[in-house]
mmCIF file as Biopython writes it, N, C-alpha, C and O atoms, coordinates in Angstrom:
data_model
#
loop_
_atom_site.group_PDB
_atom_site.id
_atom_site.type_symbol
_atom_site.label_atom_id
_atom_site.label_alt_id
_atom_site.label_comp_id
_atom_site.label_asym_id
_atom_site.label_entity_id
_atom_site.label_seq_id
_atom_site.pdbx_PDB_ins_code
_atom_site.Cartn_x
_atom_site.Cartn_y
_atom_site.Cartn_z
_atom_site.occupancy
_atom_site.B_iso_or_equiv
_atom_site.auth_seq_id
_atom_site.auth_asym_id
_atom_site.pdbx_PDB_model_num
ATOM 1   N N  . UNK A ? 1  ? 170.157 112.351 -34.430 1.0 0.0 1  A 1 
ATOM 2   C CA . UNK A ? 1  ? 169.158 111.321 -34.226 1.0 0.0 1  A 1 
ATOM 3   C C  . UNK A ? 1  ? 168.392 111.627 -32.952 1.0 0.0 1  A 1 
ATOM 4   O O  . UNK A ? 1  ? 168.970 111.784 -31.877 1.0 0.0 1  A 1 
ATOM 5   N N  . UNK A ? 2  ? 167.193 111.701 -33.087 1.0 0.0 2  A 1 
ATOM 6   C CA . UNK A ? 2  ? 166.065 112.023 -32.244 1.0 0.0 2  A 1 
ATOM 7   C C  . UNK A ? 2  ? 164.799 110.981 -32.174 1.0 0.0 2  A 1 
ATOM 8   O O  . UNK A ? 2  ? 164.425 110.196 -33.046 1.0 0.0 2  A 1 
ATOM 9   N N  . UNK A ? 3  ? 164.301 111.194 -30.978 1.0 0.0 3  A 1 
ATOM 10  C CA . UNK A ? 3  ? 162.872 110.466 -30.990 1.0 0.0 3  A 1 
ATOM 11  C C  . UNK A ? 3  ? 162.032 111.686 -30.422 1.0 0.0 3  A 1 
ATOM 12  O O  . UNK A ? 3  ? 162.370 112.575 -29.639 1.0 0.0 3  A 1 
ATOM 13  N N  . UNK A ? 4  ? 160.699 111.417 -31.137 1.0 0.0 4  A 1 
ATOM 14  C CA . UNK A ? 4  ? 159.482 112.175 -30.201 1.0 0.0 4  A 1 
ATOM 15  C C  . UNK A ? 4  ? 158.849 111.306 -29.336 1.0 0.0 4  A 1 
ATOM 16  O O  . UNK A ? 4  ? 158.444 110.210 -29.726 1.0 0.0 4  A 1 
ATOM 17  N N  . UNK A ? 5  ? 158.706 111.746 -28.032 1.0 0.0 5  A 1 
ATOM 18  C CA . UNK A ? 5  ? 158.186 110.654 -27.127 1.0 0.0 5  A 1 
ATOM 19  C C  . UNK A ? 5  ? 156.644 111.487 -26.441 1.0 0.0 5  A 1 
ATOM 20  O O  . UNK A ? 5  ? 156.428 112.693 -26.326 1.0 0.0 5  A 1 
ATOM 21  N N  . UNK A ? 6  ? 156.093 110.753 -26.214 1.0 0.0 6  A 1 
ATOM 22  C CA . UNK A ? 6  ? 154.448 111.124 -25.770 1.0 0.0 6  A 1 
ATOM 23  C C  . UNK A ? 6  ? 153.934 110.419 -24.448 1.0 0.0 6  A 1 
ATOM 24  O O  . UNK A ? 6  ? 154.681 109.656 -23.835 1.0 0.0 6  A 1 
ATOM 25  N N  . UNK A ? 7  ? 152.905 110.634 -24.105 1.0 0.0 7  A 1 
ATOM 26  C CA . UNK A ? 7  ? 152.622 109.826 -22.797 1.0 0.0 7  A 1 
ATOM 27  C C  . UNK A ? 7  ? 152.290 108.519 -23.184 1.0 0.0 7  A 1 
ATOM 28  O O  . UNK A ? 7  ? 151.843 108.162 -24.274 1.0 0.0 7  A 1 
ATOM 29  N N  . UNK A ? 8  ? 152.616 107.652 -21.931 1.0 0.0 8  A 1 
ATOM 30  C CA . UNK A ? 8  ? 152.611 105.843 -22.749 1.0 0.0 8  A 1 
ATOM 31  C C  . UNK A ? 8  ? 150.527 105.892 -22.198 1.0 0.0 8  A 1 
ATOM 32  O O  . UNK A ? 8  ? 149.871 104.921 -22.577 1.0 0.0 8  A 1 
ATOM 33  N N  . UNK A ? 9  ? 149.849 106.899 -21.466 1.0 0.0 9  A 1 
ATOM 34  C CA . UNK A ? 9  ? 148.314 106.602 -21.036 1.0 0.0 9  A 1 
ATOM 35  C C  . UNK A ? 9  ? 147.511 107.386 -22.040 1.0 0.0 9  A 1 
ATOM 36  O O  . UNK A ? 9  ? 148.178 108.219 -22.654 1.0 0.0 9  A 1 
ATOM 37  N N  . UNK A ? 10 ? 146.362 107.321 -22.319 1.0 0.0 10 A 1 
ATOM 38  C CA . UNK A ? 10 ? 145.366 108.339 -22.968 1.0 0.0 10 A 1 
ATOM 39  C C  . UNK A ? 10 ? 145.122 109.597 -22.304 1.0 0.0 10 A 1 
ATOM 40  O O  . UNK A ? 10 ? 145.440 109.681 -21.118 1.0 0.0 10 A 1 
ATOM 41  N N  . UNK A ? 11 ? 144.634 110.533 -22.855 1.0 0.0 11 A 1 
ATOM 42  C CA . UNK A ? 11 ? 144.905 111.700 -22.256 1.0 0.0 11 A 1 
ATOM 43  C C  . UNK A ? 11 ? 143.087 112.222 -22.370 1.0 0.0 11 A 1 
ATOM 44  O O  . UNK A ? 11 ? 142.582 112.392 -23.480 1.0 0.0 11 A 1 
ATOM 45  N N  . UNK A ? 12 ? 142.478 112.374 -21.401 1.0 0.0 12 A 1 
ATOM 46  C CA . UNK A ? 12 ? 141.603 112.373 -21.236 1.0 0.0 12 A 1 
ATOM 47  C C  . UNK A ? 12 ? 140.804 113.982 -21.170 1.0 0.0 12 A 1 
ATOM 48  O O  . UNK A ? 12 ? 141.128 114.562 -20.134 1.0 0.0 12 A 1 
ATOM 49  N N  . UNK A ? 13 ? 140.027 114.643 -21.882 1.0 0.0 13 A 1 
ATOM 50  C CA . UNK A ? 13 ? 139.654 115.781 -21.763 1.0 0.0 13 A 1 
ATOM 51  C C  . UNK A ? 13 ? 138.082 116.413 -21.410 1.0 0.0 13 A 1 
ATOM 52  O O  . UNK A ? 13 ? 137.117 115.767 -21.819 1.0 0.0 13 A 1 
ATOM 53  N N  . UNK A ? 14 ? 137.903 117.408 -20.811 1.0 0.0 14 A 1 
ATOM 54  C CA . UNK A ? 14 ? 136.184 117.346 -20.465 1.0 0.0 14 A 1 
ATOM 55  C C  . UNK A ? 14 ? 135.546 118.408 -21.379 1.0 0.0 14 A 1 
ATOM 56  O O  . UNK A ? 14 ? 135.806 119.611 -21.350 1.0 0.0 14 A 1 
ATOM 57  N N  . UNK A ? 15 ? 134.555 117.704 -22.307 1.0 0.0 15 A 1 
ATOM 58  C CA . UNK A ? 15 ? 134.132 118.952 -23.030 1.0 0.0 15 A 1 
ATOM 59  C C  . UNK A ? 15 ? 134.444 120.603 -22.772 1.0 0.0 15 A 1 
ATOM 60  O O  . UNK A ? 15 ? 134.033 121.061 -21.706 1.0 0.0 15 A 1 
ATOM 61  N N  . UNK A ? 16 ? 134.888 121.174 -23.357 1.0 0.0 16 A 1 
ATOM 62  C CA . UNK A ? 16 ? 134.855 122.833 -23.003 1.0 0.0 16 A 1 
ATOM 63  C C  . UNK A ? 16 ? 136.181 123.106 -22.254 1.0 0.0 16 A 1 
ATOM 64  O O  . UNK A ? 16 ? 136.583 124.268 -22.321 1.0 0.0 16 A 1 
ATOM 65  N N  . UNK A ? 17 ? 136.729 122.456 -21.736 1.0 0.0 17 A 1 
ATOM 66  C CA . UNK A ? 17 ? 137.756 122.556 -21.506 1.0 0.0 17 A 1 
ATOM 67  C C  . UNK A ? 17 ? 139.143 122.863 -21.793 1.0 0.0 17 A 1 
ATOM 68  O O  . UNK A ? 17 ? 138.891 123.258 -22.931 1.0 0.0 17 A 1 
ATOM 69  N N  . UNK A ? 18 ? 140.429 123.014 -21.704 1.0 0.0 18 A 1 
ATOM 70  C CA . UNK A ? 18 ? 141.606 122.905 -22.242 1.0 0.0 18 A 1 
ATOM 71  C C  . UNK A ? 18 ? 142.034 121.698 -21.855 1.0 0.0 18 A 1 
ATOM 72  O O  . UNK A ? 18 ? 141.636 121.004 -20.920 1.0 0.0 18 A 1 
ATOM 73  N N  . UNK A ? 19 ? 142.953 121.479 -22.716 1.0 0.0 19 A 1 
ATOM 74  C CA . UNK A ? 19 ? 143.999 120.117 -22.649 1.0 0.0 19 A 1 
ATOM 75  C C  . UNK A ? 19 ? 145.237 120.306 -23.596 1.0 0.0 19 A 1 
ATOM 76  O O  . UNK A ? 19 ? 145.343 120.821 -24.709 1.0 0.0 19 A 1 
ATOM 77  N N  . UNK A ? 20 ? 146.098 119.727 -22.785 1.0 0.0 20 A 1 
ATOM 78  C CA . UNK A ? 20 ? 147.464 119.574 -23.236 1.0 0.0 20 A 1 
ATOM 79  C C  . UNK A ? 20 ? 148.022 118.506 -24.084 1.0 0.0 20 A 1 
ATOM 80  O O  . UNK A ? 20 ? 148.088 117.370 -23.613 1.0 0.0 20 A 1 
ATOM 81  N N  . UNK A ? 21 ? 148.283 118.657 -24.850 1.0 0.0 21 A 1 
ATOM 82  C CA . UNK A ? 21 ? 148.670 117.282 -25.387 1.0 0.0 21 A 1 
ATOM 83  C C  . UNK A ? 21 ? 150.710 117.049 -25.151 1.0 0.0 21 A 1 
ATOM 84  O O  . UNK A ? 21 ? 151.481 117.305 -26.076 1.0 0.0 21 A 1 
ATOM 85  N N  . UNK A ? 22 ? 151.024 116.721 -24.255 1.0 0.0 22 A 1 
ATOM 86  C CA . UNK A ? 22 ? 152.346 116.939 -24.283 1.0 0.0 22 A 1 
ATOM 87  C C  . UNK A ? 22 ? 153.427 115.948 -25.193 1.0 0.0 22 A 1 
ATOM 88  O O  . UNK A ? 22 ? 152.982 114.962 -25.779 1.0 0.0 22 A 1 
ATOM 89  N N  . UNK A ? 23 ? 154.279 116.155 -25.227 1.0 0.0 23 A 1 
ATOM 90  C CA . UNK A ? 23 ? 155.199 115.583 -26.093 1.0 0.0 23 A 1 
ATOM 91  C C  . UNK A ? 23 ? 156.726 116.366 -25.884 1.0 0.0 23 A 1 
ATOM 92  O O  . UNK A ? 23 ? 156.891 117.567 -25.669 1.0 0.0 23 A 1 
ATOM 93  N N  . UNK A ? 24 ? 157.912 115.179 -26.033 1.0 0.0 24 A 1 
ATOM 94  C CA . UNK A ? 24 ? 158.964 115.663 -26.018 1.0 0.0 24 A 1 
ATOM 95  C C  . UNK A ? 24 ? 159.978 115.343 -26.748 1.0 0.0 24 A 1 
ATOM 96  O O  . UNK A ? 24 ? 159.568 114.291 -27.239 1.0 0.0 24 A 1 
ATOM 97  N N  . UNK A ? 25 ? 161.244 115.543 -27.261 1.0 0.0 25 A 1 
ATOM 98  C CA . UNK A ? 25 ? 162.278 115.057 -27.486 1.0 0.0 25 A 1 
ATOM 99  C C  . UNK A ? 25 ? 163.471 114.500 -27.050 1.0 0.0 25 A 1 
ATOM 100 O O  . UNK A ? 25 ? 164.428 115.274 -27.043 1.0 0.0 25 A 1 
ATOM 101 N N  . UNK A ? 26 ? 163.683 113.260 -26.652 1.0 0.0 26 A 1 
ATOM 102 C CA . UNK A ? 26 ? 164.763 112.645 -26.381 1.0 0.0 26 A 1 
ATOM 103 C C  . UNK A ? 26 ? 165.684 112.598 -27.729 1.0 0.0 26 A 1 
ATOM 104 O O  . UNK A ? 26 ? 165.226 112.570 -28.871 1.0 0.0 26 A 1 
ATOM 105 N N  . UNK A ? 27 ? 166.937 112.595 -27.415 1.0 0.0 27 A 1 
ATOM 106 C CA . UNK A ? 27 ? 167.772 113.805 -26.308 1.0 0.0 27 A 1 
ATOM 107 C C  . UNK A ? 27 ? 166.450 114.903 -26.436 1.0 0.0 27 A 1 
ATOM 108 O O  . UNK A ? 27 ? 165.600 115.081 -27.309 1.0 0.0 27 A 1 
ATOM 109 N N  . UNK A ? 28 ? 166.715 115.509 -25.175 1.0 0.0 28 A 1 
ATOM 110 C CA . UNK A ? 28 ? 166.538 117.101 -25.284 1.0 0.0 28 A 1 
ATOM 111 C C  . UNK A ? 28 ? 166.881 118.127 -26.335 1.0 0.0 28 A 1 
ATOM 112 O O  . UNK A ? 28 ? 168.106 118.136 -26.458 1.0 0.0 28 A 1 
ATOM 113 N N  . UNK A ? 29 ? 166.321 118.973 -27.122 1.0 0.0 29 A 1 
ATOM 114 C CA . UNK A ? 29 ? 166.572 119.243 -28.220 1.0 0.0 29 A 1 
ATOM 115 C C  . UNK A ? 29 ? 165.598 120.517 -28.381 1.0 0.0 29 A 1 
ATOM 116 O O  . UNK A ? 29 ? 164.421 120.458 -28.024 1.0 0.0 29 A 1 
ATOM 117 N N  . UNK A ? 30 ? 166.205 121.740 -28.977 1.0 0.0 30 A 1 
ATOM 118 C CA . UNK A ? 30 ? 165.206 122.713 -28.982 1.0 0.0 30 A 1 
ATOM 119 C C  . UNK A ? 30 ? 164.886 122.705 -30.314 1.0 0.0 30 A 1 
ATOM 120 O O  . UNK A ? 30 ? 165.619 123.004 -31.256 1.0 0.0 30 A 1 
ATOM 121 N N  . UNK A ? 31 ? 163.193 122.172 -30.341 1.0 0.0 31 A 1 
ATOM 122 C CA . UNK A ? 31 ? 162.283 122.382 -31.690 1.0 0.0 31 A 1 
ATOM 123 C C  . UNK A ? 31 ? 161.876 123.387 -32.020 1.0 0.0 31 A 1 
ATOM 124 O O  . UNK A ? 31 ? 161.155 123.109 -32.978 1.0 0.0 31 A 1 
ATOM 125 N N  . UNK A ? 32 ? 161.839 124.758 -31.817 1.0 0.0 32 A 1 
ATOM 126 C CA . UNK A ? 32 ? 161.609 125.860 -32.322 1.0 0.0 32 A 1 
ATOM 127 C C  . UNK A ? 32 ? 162.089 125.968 -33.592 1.0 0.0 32 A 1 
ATOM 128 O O  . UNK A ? 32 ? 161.485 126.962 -33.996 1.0 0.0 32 A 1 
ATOM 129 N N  . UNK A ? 33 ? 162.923 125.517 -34.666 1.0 0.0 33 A 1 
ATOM 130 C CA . UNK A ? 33 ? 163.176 125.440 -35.996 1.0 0.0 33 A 1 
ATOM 131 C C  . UNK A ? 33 ? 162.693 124.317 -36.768 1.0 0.0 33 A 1 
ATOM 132 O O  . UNK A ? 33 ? 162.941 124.178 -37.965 1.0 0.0 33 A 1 
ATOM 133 N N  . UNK A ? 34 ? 161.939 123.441 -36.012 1.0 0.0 34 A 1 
ATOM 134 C CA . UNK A ? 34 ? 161.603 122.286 -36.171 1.0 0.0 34 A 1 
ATOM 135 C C  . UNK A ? 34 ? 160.137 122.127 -36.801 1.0 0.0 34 A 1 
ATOM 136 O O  . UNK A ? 34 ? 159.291 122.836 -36.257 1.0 0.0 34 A 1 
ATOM 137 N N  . UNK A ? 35 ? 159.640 121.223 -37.978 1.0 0.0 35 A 1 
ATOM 138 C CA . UNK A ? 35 ? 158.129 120.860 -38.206 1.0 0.0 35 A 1 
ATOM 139 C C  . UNK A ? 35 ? 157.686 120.208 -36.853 1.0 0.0 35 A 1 
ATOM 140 O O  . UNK A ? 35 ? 158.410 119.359 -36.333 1.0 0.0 35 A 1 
ATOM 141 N N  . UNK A ? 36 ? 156.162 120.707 -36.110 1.0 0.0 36 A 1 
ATOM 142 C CA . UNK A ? 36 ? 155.976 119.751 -35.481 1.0 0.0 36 A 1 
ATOM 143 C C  . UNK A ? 36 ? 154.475 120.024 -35.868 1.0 0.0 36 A 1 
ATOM 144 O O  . UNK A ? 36 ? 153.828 121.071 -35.835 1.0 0.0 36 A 1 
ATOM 145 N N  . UNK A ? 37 ? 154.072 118.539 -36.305 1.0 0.0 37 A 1 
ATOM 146 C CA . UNK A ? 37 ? 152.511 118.101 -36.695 1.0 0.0 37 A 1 
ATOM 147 C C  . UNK A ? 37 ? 151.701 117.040 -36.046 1.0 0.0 37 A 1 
ATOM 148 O O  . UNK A ? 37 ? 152.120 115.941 -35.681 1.0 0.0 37 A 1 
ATOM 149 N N  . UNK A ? 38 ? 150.400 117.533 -35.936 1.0 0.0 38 A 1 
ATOM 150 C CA . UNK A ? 38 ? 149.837 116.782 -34.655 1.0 0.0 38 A 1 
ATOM 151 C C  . UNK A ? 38 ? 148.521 116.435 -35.999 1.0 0.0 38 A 1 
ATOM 152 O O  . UNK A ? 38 ? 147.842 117.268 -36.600 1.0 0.0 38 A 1 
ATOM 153 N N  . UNK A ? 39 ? 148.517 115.281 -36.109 1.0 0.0 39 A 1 
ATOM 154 C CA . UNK A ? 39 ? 147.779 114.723 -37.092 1.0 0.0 39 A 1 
ATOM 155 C C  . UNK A ? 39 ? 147.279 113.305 -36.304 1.0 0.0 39 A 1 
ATOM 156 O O  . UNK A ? 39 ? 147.734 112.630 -35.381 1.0 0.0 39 A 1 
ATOM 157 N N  . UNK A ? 40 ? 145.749 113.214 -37.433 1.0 0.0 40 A 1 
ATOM 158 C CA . UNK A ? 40 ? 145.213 111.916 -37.063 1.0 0.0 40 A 1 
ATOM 159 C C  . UNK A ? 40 ? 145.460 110.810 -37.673 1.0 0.0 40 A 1 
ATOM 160 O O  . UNK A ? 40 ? 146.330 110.086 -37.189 1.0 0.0 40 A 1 
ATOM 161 N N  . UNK A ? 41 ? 144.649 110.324 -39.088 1.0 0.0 41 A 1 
ATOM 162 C CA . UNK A ? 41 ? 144.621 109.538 -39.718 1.0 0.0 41 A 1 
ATOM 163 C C  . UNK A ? 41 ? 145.248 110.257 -41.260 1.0 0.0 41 A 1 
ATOM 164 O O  . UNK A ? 41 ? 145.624 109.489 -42.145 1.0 0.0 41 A 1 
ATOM 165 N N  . UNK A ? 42 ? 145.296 111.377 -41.410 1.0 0.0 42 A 1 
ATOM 166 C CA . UNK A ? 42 ? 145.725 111.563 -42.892 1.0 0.0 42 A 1 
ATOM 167 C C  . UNK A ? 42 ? 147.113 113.137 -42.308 1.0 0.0 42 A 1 
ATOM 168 O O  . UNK A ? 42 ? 146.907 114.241 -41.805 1.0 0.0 42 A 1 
ATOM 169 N N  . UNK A ? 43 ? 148.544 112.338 -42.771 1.0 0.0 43 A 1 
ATOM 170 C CA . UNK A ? 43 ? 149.098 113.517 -42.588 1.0 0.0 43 A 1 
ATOM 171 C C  . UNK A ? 43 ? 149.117 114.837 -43.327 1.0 0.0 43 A 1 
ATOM 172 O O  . UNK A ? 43 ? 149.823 115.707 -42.817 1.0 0.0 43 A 1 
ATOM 173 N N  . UNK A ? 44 ? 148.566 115.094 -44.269 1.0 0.0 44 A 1 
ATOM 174 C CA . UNK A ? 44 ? 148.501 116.079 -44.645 1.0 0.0 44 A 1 
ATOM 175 C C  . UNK A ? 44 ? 147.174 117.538 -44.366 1.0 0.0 44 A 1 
ATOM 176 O O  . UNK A ? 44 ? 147.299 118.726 -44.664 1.0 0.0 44 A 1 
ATOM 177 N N  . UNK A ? 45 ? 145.995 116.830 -43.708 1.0 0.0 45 A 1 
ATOM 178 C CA . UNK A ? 45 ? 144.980 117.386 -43.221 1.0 0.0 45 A 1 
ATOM 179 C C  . UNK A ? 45 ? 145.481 117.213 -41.436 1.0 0.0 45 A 1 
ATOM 180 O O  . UNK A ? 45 ? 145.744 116.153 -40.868 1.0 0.0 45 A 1 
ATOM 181 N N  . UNK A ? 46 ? 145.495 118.285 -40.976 1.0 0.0 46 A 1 
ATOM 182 C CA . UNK A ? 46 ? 146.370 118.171 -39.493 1.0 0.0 46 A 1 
ATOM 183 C C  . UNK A ? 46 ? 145.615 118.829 -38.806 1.0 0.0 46 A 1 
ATOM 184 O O  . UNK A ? 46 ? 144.842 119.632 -39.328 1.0 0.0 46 A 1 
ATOM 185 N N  . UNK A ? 47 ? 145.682 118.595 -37.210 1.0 0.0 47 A 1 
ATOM 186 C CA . UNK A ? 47 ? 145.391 119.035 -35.943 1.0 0.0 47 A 1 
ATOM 187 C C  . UNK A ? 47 ? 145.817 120.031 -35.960 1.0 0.0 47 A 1 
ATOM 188 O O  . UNK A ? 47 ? 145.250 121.016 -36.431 1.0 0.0 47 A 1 
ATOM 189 N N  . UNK A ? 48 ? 146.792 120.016 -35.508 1.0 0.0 48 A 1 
ATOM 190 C CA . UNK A ? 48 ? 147.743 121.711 -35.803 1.0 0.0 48 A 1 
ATOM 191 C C  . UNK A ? 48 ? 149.152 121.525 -36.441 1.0 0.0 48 A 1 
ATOM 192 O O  . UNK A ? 48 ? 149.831 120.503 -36.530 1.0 0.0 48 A 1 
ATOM 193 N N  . UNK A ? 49 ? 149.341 122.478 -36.756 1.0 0.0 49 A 1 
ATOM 194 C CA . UNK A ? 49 ? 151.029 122.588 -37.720 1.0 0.0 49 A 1 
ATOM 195 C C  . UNK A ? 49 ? 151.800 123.774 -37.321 1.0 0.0 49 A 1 
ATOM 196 O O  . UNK A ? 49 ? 151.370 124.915 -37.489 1.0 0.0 49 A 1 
ATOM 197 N N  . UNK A ? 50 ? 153.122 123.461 -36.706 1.0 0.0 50 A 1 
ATOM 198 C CA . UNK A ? 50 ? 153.909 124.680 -36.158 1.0 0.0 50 A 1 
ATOM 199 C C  . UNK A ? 50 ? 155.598 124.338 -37.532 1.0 0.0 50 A 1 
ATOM 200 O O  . UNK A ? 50 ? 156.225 123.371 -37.962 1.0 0.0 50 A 1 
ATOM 201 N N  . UNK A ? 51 ? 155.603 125.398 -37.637 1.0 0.0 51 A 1 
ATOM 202 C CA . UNK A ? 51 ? 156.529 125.237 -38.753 1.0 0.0 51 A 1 
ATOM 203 C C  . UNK A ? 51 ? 157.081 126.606 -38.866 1.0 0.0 51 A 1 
ATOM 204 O O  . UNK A ? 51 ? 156.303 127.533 -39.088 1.0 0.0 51 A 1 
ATOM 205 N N  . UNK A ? 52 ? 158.594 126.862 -38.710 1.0 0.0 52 A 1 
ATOM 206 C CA . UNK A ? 52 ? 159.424 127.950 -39.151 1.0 0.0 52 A 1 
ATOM 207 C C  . UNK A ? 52 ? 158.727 128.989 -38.265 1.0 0.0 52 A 1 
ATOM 208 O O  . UNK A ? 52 ? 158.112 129.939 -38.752 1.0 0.0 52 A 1 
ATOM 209 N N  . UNK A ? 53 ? 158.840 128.784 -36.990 1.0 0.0 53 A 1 
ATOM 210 C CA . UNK A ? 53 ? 158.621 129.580 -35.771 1.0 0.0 53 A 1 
ATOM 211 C C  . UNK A ? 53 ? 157.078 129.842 -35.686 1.0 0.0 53 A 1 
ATOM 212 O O  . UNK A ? 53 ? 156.780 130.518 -34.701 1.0 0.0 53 A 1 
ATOM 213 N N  . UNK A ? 54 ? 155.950 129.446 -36.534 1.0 0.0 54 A 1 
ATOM 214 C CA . UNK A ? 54 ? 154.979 129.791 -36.232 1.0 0.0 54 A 1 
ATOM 215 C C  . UNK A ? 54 ? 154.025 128.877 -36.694 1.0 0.0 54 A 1 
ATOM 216 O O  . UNK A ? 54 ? 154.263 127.953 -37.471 1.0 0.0 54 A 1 
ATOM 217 N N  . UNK A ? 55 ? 153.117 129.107 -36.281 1.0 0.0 55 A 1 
ATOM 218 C CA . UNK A ? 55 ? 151.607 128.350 -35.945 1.0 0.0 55 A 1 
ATOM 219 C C  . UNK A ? 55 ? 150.707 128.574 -37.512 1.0 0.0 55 A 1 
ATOM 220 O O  . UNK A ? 55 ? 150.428 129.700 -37.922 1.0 0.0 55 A 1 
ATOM 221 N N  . UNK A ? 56 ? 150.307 127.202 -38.316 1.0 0.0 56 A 1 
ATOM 222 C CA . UNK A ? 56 ? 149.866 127.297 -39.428 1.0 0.0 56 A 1 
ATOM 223 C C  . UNK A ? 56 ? 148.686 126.480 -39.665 1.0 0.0 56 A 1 
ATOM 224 O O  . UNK A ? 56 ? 148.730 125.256 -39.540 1.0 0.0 56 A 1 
ATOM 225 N N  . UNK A ? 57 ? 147.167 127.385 -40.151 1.0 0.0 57 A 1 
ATOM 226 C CA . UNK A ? 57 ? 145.841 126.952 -40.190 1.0 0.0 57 A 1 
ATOM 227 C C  . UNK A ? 57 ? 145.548 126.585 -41.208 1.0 0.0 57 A 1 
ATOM 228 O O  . UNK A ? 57 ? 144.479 125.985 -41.095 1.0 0.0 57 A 1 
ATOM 229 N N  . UNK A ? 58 ? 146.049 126.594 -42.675 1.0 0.0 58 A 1 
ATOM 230 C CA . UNK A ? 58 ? 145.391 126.687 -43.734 1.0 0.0 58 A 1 
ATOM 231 C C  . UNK A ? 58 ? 145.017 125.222 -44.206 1.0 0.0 58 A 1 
ATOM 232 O O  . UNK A ? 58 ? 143.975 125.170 -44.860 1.0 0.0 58 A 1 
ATOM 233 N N  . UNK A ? 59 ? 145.667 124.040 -43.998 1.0 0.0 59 A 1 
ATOM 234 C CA . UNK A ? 59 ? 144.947 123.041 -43.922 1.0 0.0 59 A 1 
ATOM 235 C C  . UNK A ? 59 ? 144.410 121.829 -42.944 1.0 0.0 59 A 1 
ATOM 236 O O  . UNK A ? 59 ? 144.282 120.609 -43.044 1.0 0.0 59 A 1 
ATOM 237 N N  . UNK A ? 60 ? 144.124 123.013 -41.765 1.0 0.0 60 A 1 
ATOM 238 C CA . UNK A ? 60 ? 143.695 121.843 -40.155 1.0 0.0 60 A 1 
ATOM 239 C C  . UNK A ? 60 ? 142.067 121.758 -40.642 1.0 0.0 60 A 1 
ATOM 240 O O  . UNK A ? 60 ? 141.195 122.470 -41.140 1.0 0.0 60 A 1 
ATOM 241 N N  . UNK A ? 61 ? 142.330 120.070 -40.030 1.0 0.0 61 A 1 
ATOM 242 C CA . UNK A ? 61 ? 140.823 119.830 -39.695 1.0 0.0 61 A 1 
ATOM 243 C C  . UNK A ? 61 ? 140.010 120.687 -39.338 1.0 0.0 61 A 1 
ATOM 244 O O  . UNK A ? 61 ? 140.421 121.389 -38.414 1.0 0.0 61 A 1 
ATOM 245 N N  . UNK A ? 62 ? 138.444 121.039 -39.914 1.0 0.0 62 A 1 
ATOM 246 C CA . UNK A ? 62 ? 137.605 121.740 -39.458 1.0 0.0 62 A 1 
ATOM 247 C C  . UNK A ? 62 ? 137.312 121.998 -38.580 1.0 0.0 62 A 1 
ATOM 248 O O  . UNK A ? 62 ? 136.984 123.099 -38.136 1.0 0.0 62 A 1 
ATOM 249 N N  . UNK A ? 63 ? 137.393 120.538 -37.904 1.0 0.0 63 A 1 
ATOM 250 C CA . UNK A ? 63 ? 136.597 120.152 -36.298 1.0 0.0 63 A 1 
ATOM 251 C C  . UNK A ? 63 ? 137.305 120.719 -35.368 1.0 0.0 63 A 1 
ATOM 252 O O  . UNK A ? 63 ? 137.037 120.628 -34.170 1.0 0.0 63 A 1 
ATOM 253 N N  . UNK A ? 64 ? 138.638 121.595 -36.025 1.0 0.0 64 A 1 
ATOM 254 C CA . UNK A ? 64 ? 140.341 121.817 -34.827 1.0 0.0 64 A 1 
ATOM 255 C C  . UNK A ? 64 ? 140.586 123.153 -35.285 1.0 0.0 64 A 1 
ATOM 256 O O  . UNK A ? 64 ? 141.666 123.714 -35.099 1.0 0.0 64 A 1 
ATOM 257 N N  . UNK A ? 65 ? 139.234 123.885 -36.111 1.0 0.0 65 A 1 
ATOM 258 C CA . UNK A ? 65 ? 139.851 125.454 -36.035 1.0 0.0 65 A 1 
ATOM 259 C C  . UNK A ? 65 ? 138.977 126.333 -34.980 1.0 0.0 65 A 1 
ATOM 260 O O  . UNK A ? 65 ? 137.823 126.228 -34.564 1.0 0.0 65 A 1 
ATOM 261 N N  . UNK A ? 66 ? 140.125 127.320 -34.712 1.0 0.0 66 A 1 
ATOM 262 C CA . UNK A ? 66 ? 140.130 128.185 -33.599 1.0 0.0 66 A 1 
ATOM 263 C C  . UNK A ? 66 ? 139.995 127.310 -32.497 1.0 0.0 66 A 1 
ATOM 264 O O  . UNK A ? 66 ? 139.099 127.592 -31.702 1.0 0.0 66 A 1 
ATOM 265 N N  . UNK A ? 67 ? 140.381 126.752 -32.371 1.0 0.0 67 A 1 
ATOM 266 C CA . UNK A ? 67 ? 140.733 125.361 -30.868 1.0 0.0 67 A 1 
ATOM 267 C C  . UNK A ? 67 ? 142.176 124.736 -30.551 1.0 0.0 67 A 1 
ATOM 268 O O  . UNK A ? 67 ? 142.504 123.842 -29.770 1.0 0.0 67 A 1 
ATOM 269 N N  . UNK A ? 68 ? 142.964 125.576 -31.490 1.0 0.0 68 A 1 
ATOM 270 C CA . UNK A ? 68 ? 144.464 125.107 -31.117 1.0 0.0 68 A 1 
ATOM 271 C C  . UNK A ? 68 ? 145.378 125.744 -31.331 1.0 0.0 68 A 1 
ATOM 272 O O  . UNK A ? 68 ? 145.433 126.539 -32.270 1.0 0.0 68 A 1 
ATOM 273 N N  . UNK A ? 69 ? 146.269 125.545 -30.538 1.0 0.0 69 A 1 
ATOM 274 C CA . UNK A ? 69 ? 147.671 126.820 -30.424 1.0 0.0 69 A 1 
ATOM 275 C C  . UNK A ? 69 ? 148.928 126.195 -29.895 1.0 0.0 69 A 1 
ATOM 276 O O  . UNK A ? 69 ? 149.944 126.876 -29.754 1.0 0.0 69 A 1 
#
């Protein structure tokens, strides 16, 4: 039993820039074997998707390709 925990403020970014979106697991827990999906309003069209050690594009938002890693 796990939680994903995130920042409790908005995370604020400046055009052109990088930004972090951080996030963690309580307990502590290594997600490297783990789904982790960063989605908006529809989970299946995603921000980014890391799954089975690696980083997966084939159905991210338009607006979020080549802009995330």
């Amino acid at each position: 039993q796990f939680r994903v925990l995130g920042p409790d403020h908005p995370i604020t970014a400046v055009v052109g820039e990088d930004v972090v979106l951080p996030c963690h697991l309580s307990p502590r827990l290594n997600a490297e074997n783990m789904e982790v999906r960063w989605f908006r309003s529809r989970f299946s069209v995603y921000v980014h998707l890391y799954h089975s050690g690696q980083d997966h594009y084939s159905s991210q938002m338009p607006e979020y390709q080549e802009r995330t890693e």
